[in-house]
C-alpha positions as CSV (number, residue, x, y, z in Angstrom):
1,X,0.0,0.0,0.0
2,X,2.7,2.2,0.3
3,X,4.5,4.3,-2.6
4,X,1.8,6.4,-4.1
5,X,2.2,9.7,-2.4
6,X,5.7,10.5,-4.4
7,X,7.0,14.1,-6.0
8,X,6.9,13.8,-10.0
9,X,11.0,14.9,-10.0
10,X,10.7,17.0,-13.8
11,X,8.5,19.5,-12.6
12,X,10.7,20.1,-9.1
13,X,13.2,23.4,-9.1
14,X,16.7,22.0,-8.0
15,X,16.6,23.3,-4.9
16,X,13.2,21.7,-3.7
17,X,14.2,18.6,-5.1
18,X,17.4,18.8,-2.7
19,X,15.4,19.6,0.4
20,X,13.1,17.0,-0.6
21,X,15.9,14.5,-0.7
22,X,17.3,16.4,2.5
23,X,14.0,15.5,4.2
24,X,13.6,11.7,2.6
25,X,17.9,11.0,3.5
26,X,17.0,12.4,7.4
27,X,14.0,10.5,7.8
28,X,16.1,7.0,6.8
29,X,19.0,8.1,9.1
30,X,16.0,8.7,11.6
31,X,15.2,5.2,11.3
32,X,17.5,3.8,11.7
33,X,18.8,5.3,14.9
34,X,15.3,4.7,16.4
35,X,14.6,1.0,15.2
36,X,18.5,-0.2,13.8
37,X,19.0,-0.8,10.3
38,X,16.6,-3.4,8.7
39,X,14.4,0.0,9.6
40,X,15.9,1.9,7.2
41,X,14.6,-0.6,4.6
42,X,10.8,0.6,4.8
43,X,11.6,4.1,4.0
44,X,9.4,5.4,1.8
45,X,7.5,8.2,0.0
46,X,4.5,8.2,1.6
47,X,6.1,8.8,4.9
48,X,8.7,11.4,3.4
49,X,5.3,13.3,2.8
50,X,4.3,13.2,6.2
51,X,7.4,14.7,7.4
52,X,7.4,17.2,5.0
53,X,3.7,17.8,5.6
54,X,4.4,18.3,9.6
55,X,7.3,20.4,8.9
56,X,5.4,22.8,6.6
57,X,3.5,24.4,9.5
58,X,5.7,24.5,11.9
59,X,6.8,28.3,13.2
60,X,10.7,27.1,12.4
61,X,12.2,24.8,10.2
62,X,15.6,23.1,11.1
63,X,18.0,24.3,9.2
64,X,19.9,22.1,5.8
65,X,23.5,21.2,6.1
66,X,25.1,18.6,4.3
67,X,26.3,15.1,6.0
68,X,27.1,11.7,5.1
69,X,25.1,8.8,4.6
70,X,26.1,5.8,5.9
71,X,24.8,4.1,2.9
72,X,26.9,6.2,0.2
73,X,29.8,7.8,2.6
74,X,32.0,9.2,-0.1
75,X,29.1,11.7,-1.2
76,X,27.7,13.9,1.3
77,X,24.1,14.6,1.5
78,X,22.1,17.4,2.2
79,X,20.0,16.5,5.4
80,X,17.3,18.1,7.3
81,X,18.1,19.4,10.7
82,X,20.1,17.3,13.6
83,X,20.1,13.7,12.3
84,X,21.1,12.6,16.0
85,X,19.4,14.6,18.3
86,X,16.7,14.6,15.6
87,X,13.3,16.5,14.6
88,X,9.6,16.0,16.0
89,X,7.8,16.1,12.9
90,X,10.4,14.0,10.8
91,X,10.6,11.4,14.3
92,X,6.9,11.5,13.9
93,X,6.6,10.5,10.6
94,X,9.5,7.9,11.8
95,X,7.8,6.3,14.2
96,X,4.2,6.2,12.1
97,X,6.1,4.5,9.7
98,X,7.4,1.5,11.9
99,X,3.6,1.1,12.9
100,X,2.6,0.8,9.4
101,X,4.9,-1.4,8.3
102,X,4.8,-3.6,10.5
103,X,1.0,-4.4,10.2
104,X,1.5,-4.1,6.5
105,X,4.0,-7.0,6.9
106,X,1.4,-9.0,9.1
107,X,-1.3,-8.6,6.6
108,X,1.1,-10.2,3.6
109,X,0.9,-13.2,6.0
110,X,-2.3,-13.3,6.5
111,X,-3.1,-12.8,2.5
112,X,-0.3,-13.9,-0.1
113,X,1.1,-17.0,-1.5
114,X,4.1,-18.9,-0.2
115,X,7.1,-16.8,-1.0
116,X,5.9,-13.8,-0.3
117,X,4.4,-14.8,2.9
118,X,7.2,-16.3,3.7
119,X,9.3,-13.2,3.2
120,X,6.5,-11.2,5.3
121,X,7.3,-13.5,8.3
122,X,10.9,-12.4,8.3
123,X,10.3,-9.2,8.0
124,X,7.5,-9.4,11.0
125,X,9.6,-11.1,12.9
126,X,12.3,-8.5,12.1
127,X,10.4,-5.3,12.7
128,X,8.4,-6.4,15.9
129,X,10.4,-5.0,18.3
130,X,10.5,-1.7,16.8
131,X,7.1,-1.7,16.5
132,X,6.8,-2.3,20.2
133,X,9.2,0.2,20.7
134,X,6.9,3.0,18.1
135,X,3.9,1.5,19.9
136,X,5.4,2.6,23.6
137,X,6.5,6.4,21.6
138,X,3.1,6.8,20.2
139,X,0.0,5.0,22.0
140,X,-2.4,7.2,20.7
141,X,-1.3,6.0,16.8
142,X,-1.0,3.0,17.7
143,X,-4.3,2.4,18.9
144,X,-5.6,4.3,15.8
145,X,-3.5,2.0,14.0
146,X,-5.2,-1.2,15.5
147,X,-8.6,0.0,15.3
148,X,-7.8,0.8,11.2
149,X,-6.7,-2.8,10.7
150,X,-9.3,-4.5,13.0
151,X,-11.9,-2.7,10.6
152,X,-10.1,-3.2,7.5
153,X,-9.9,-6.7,8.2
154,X,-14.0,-7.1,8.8
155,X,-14.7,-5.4,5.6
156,X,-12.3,-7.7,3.7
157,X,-14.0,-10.5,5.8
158,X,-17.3,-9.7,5.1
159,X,-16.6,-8.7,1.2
160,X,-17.8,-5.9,1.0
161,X,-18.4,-4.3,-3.0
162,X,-18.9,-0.8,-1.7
163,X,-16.0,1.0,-2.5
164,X,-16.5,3.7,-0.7
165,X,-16.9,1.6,2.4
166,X,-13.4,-0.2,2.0
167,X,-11.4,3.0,1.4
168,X,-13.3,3.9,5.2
169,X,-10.7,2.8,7.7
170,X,-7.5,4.3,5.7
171,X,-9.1,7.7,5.0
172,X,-9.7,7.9,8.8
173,X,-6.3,6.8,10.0
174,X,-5.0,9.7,7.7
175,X,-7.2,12.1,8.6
176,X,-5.8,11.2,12.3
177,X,-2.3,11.1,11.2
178,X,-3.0,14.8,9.5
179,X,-4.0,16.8,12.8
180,X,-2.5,14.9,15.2
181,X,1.0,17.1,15.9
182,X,-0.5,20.2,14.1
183,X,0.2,23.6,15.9
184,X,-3.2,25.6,17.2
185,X,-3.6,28.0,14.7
186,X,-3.7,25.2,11.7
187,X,-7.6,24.9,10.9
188,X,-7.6,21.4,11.9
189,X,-11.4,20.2,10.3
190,X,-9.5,21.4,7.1
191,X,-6.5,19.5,7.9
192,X,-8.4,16.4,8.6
193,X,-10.5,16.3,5.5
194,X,-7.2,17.2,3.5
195,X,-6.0,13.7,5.2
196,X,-9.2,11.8,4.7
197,X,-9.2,12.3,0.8
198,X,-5.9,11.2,0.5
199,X,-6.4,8.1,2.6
200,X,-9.1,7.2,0.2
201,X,-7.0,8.0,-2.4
202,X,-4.1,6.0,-0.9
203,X,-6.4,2.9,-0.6
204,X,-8.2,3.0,-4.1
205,X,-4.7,3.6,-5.8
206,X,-3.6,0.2,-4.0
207,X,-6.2,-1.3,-5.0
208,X,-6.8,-0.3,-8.8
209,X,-3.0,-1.0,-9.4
210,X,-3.5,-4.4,-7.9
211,X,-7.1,-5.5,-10.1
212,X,-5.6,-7.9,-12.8
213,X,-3.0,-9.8,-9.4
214,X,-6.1,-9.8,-7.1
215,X,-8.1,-10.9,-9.5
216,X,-6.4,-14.3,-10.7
217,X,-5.2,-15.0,-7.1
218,X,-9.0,-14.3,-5.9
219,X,-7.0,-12.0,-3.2
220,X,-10.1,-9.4,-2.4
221,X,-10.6,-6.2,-3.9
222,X,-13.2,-4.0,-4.0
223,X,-13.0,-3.2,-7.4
224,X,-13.3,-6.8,-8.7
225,X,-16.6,-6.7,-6.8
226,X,-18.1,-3.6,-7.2
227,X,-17.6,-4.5,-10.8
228,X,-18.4,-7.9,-10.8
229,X,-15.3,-9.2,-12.1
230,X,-13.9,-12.7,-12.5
231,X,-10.9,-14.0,-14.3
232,X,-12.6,-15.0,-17.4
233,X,-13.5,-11.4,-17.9
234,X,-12.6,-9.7,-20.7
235,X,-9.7,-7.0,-21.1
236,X,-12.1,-4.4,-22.5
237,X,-14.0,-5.1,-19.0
238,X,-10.8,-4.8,-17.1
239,X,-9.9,-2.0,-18.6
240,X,-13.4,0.0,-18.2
241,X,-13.1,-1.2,-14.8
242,X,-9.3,0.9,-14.0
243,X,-11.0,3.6,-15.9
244,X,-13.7,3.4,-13.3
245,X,-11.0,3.5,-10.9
246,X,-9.1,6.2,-12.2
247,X,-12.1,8.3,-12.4
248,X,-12.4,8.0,-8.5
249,X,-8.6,8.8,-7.4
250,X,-8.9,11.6,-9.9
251,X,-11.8,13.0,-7.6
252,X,-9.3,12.5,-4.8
253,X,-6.9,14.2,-5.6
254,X,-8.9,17.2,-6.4
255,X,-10.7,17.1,-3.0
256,X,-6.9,16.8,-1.6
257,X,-5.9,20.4,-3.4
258,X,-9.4,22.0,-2.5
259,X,-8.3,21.3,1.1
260,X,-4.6,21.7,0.9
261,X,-5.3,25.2,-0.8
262,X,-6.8,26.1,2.5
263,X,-4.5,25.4,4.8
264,X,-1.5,28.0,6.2
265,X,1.3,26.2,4.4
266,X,4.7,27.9,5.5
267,X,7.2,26.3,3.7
268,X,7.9,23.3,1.3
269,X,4.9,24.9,-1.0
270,X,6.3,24.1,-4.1
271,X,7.3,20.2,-3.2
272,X,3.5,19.5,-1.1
273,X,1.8,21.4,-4.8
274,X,4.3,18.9,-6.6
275,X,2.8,15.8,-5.2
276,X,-0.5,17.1,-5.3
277,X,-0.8,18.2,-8.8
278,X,1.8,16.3,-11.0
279,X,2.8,13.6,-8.6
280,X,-0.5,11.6,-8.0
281,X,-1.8,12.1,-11.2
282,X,1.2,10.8,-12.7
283,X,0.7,7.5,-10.2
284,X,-2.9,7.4,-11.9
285,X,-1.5,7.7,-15.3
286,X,0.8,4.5,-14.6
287,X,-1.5,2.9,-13.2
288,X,-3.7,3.0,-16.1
289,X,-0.5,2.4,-18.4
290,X,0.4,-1.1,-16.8
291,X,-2.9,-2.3,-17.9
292,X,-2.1,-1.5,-21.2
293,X,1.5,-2.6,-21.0
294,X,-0.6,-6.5,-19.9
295,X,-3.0,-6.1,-22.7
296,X,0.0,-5.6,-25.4
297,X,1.8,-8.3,-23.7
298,X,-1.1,-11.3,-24.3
C-alpha cells in the first residue's frame, strides 16, 4: 500500500528537489537510529510526505546542512536538521512508519502466497520489536493503528463491494495522522479532511494498481466486486473497470488540493503542490498504463 504519495522529479526546481531528498535522506537516518538498520529498509515516500507535511507548519524549520550517509559515505548529502538529536515532525513521521509497516507486513501473512508470505514473516519477525518500541512512543497512533486494521480486516471478511466503504478505515487513519501534531492556529477540520481524501486516495490507488494480481489470485478487492469481475473477464471489461477506478482517485486528488489550498502552508509549498498536482496524477497515469502494457503483452 505504500509508494503512491511520491514528488513527480521534472516538474521540481533543483533546490526543492534537494530539500526533498534532505528530508527523505534524514527521515532513513532517523530510522535507523530509532529501530537499527533493517528500519531503514521501509523508507518510503508516503512517509517522506508526512514529514514534509508536519514540517510545513511549523513556526521554524531546522535548518539544511550537508552530511554523510552511511549508505553512500564518499558523497555527502544534504539533510534536514540534527540527524542525531533529531526533529519532532520528521521522528513523527518515523515512528508512524514502523507502525505501518509492520502491520503491512502482518497482513502479507495473513493474505499472499508462499514466498511472499514467507518473506513477510521475516520481516515481521524483524520489525516487531521496533514496532513495540513505536507503539510505547506513540500510543495514541498506535491504537488508531489497530482499530484501522481490526476494521479493515471485517470489511475484507465480510466482502464488502462498496468501495467507498473499504477506502473507510485508511481515510480515517490519515485524517488522524494529519491533525495529530499540528500547531493551534492550523484549521484542523480542514486538515483532517485534506488527510481523509488522501487516505481514500491511498487505498483506491492500491487497489486499482492491484485488479488484474487480485483478480487471478481471488485476493479481495473492492473493485473486482463492485464490478463484478472474474478471471474470465474480458480485457475491454478490465480496462473499463481501471477507468472506473481512475475516475475515482482523480476525484481525490482534487478534493486533496481543495483542502490543501486552504491550509496556512509555511514552507515546502512548491514540493507539497508537486505531489499534489503532478505527482499523483502521474501514479494514476501508470497505473492506467500497466494495464495497457498486460494487454500488449497477451
Amino acid at each position: 500500500m505504500f509508494g503512491y504519495v511520491r514528488i513527480y522529479k521534472p516538474e521540481l526546481k533543483m533546490r526543492e528537489f534537494d530539500q526533498y531528498q534532505g528530508v527523505y535522506c534524514t527521515l532513513c537516518r532517523r530510522l535507523g537510529k530509532r529501530y537499527g538498520p533493517v528500519a531503514r529498509m521501509t523508507l518510503s515516500y508516503d512517509f517522506t510526505f508526512l514529514a514534509l507535511y508536519l514540517l510545513a507548519f511549523r513556526e521554524a524549520c531546522p535548518c539544511f546542512h550537508k552530511g554523510r550517509c552511511s549508505f553512500n559515505p564518499f558523497k555527502k548529502r544534504l539533510c534536514c536538521g540534527d540527524a542525531k538529536k533529531g526533529d519532532p515532525s520528521i521522528d513523527y513521521a518515523a515512528d508512524v512508519a514502523m507502525l505501518l509497516v509492520y502491520y503491512q507486513l502482518d497482513d502479507t501473512v495473513r493474505d499472499e502466497r508462499l514466498f511472499k508470505r514467507l518473506a513477510a514473516r521475516i520481516g515481521r519477525a524483524l520489525t516487531r520489536r521496533a514496532f513495540r518500541k513505536a507503539a510505547a512512543y506513540r500510543p495514541a497512533e498506535a491504537a488508531a493503528v489497530k482499530a484501522y486494521v481490526e476494521q479493515q480486516q471485517a470489511l475484507e471478511a465480510a466482502k464488502t463491494s462498496l468501495v467507498d466503504a473499504a477506502a473507510e478505515p485508511t481515510a480515517k487513519l490519515m485524517a488522524m495522522l494529519a491533525t495529530a501534531s499540528l500547531p493551534a492556529d492550523v484549521p484542523h477540520d480542514t486538515a483532517a479532511r485534506f488527510g481523509y481524501c488522501l487516505g481514500r486516495f491511498i487505498y483506491l490507488a492500491d487497489a486499482a494498481d492491484d485488479l488484474e494480481t487480485d483478480l487471478q489470485n481471488g485476493s479481495y478487492n473492492p473493485y473486482v466486486l463492485s464490478r463484478e469481475l472474474s478471471p474470465a473477464s474480458q480485457s475491454e471489461t478490465i480496462r473499463t473497470a481501471k477507468e472506473y477506478a481512475a475516475e475515482s482517485l482523480h476525484a481525490c486528488v482534487a478534493a486533496c488540493a481543495e483542502s490543501y489550498e486552504q491550509l496556512p502552508v509555511r514552507r515546502f509549498d512548491g514540493i507539497l503542490k508537486n505531489v499534489l498536482y503532478a505527482g499523483l496524477p502521474t501514479v494514476i497515469r501508470q497505473i492506467k498504463e500497466r494495464t495497457d502494457d498486460v494487454e500488449r503483452s497477451v
